[in-house]
C-alpha positions as CSV (number, residue, x, y, z in Angstrom):
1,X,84.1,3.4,3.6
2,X,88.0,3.4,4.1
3,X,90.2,2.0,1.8
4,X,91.2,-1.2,4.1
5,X,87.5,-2.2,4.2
6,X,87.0,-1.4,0.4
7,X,90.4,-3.6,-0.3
8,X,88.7,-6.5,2.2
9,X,85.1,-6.4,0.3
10,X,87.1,-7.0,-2.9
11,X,89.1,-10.0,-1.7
12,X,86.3,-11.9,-1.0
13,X,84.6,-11.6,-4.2
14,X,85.9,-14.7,-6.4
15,X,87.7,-13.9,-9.4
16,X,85.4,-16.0,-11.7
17,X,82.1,-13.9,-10.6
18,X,84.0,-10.7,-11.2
19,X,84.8,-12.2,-15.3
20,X,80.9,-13.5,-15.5
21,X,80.2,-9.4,-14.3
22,X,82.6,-8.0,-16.6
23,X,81.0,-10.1,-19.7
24,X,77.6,-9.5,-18.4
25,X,78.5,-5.3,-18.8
26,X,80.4,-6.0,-22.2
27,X,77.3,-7.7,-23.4
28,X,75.1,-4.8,-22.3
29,X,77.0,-2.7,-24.0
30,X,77.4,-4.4,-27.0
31,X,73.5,-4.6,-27.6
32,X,73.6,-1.2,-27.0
33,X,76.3,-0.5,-30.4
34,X,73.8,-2.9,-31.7
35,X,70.6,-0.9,-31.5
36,X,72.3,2.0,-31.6
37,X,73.8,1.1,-35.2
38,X,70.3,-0.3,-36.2
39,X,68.9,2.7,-35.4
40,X,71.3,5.0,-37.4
41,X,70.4,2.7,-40.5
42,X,66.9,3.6,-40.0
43,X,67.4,7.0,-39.6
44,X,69.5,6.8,-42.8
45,X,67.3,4.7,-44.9
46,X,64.4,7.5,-43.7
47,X,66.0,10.3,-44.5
48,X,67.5,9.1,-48.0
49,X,63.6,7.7,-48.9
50,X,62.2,11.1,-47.6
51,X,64.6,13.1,-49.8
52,X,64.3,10.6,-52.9
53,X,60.5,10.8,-52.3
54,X,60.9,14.3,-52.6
55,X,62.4,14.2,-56.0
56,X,59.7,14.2,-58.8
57,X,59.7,10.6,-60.7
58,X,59.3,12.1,-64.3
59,X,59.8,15.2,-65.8
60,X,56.1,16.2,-66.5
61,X,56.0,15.9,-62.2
62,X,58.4,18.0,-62.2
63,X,56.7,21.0,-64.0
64,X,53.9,20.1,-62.3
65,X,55.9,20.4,-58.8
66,X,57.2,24.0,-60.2
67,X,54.3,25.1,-61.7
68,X,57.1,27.4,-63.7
69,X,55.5,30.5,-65.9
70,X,56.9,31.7,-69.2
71,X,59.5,34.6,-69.7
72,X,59.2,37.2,-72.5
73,X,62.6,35.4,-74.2
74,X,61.9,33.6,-77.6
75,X,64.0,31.5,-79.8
76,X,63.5,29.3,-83.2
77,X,64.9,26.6,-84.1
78,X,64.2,23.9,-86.8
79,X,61.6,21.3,-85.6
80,X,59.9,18.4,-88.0
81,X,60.5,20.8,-91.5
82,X,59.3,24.1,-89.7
83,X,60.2,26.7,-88.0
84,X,59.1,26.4,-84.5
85,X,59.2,29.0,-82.4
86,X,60.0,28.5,-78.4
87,X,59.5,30.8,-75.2
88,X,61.5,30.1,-72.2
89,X,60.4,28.5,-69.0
90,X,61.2,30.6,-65.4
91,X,62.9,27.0,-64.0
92,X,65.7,27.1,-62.5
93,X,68.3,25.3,-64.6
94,X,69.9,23.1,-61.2
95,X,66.3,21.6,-61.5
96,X,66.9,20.6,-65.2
97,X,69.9,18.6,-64.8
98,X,68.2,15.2,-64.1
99,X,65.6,15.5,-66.9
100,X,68.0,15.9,-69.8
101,X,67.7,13.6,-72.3
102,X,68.1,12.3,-75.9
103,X,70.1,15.5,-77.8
104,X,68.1,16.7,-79.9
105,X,69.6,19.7,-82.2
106,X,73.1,21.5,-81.6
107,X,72.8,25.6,-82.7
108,X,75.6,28.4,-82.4
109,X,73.6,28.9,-79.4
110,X,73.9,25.8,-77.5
111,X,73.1,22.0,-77.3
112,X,69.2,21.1,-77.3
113,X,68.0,18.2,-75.7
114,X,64.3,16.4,-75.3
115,X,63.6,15.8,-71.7
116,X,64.6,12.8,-70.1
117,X,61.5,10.0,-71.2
118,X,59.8,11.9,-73.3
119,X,59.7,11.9,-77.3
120,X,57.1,14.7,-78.0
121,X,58.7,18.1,-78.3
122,X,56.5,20.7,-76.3
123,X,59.2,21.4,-74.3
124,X,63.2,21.3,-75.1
125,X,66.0,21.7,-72.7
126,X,69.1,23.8,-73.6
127,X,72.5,23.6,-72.6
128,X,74.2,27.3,-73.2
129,X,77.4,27.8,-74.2
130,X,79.0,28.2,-70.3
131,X,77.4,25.1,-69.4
132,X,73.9,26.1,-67.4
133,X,70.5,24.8,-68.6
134,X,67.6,26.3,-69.3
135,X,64.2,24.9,-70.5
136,X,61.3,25.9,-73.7
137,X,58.1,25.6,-74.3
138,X,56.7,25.4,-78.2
139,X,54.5,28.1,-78.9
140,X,53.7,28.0,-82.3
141,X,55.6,27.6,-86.4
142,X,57.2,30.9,-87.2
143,X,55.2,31.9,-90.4
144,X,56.6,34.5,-93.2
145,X,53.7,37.1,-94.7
146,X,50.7,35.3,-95.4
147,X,51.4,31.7,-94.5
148,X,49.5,29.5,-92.5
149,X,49.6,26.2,-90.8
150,X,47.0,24.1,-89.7
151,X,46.4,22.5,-85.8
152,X,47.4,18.8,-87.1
153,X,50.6,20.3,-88.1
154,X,51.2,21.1,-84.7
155,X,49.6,17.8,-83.2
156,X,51.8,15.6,-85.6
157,X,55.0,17.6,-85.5
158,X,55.1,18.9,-82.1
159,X,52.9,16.1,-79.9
160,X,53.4,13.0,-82.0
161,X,49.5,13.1,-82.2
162,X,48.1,11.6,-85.4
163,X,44.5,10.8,-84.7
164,X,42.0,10.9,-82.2
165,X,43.0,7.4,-80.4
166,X,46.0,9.6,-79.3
167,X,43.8,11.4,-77.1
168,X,42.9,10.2,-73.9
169,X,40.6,13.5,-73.1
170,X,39.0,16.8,-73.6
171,X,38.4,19.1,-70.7
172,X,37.0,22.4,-71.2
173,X,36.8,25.4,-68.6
174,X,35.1,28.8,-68.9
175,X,37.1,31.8,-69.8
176,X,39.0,33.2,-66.6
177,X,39.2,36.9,-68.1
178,X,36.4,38.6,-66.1
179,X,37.0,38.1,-62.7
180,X,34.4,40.4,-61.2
181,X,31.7,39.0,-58.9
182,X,29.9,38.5,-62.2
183,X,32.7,37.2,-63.9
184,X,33.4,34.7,-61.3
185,X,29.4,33.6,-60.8
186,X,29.2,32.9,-64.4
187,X,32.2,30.9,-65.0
188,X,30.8,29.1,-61.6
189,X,27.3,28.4,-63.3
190,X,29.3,26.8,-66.7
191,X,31.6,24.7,-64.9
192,X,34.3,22.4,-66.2
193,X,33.4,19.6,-68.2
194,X,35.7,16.4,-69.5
195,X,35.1,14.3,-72.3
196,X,36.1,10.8,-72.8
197,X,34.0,8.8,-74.6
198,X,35.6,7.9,-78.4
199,X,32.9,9.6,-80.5
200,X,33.2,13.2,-78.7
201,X,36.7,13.0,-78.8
202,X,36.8,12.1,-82.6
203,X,34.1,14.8,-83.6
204,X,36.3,17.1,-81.7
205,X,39.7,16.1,-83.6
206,X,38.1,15.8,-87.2
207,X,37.3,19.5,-86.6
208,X,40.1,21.0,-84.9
209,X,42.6,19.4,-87.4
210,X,41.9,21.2,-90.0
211,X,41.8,24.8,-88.5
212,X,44.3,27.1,-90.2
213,X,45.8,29.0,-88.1
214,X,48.1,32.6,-88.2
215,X,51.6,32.6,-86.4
216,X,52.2,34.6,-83.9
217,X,52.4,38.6,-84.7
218,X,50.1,38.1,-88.3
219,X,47.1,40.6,-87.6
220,X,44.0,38.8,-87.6
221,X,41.0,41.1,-86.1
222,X,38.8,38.5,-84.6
223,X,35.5,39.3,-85.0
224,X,33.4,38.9,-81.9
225,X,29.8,39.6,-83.1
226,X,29.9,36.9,-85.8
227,X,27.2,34.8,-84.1
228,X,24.9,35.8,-81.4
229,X,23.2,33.8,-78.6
230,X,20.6,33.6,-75.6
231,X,23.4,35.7,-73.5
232,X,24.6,37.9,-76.1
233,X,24.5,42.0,-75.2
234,X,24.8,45.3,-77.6
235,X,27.6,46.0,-75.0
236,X,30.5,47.0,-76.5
237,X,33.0,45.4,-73.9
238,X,31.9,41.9,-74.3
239,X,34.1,41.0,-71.7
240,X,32.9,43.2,-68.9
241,X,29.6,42.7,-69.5
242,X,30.2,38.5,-69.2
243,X,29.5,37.4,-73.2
244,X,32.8,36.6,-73.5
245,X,32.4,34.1,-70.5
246,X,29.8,32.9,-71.3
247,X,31.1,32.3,-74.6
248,X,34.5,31.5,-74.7
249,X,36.3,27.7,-73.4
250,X,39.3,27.0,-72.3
251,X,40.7,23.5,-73.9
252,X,42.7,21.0,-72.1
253,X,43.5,17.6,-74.5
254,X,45.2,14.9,-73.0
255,X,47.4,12.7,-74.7
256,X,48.1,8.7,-74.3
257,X,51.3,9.3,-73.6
258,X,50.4,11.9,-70.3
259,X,51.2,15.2,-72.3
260,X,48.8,18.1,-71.9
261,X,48.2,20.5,-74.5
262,X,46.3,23.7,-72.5
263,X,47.2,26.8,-74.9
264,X,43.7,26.5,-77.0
265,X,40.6,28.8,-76.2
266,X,37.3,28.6,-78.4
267,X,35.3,31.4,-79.1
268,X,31.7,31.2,-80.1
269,X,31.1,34.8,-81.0
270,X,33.8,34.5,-83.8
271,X,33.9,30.8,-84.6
272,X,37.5,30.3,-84.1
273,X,40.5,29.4,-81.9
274,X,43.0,31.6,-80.3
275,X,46.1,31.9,-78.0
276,X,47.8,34.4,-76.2
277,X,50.6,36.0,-78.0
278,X,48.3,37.4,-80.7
279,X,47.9,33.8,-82.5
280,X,44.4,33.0,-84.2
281,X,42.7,31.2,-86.3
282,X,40.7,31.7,-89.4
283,X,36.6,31.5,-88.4
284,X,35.3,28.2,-89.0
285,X,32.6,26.7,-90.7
286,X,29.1,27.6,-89.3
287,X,28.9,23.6,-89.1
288,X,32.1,23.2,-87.6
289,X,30.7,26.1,-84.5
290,X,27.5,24.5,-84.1
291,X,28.9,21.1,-83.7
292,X,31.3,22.9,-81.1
293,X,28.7,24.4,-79.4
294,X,26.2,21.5,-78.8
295,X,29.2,19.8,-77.5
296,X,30.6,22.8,-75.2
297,X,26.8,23.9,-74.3
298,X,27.1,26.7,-75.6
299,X,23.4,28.1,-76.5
């Protein structure tokens, strides 16, 4: 097409259908900013809900979430009239920042604070001196030679815990030691078990309150052939052989207010509680373990 013709073609079109084609295209591409802007909000709003989404709600989701182990760092500090002592969390302290809360206790050492929404004191969050956080978990009271405290100490000063309508429920699991074949079979053939009806829950607190129990370091030889059952050996290495599976719980009690204690393990042969970190318990009553056992079926 030459340029006359082209010039010809255009001066016949009328002026007022060349403005109704020149809106028509502004309006297409208006609606097209439109959309276009929309669909930037959306994109926006989905991103921003995927990455507050993301972000735990509380601070219990959070461990949870991180599923954070202990380091071989303690501190003490005063908690409640004791002496409690704390071992530090592997969490990165970035990860803390939004779950500081109420302050709690200011040391030479740095600022403590409770998590953010919580009022128990299992765990504590520190500010050091250069700013950076880092996070503790209560282990047990630091005792002096031949002291003791007793298991509602630590459920009244540490959880807040002052009866058995404070707990929600008991779970117990077999003892994860021996983890042979065998191991693994028989802690497969006990099973986990939760209770939540009121009167196994109280019977369980009434006993458990009153244990006495060592801080950590006191030498306390627990003495696994103190009772004897229907899968007891003459093995020396109880825990090889499976009697300690079979007669040892893990203890999981949860609180009204979502807090988990998980440190406790039973043990039938002796009659008493124990930790890691060398804590234990004196042996209880031969009551108190049969009442235990019937209710851990234990036999």
């Amino acid at each position: 097409m030459t340029k006359e013709t082209l010039y010809k073609l255009l001066g016949e079109l009328d002026e007022q259908d060349i403005q109704k084609a020149w809106q028509s295209r502004q309006g297409e591409k208006s609606r097209w900013v439109t959309w276009g802007g929309l669909a930037a909000c959306v994109c926006f709003l989905f991103v921003g809900s995927f990455f507050f989404l993301s972000r735990p709600s509380d601070f219990s989701s959070m461990l949870e979430r991180e599923n954070a182990d202990t380091l071989a760092y303690l501190t003490s500090l005063p908690v409640g009239g004791w002496t409690a002592q704390y071992e530090q969390v592997q969490i990165s302290g970035d990860k803390l920042e939004s779950y500081v809360g109420e302050e709690y206790y200011v040391a030479p050492a740095g600022i403590w604070y409770l998590p953010e929404g919580v009022t128990n004191r299992k765990y504590l969050i520190r500010r050091e001196a250069d700013g950076a956080l880092t996070l503790w978990k209560f282990t047990s009271f630091e005792m002096k030679a031949g002291e003791t405290y007793t298991y509602a100490d630590v459920l009244s000063v540490i959880y807040g815990v002052d009866s058995a309508e404070d707990i929600v429920q008991i779970t117990t699991s077999p003892f994860k030691a021996n983890m042979t074949p065998e191991g693994i079979a028989i802690q497969n053939e006990i099973g986990t078990h939760t209770y939540t009806d009121r009167e196994t829950i109280s019977q369980i607190y009434e006993i458990v309150k009153d244990i006495v129990c060592y801080g950590a370091g006191e030498e306390y030889p627990e003495d696994d052939t103190r009772f004897s059952y229907s899968f007891s050996t003459e093995k020396k290495d109880k825990l090889t052989s499976g009697e300690s599976t079979y007669g040892t719980r893990g203890i999981r009690i949860e609180f009204t207010d979502g807090t988990v204690l998980d440190s406790w393990k039973y043990s039938a042969l002796s009659g008493s509680f124990f930790e890691y970190g060398g804590i234990f318990t004196q042996p209880l009553e031969a009551k108190d373990v049969e009442a235990l056992n019937r209710i851990f079926q234990i036999q």
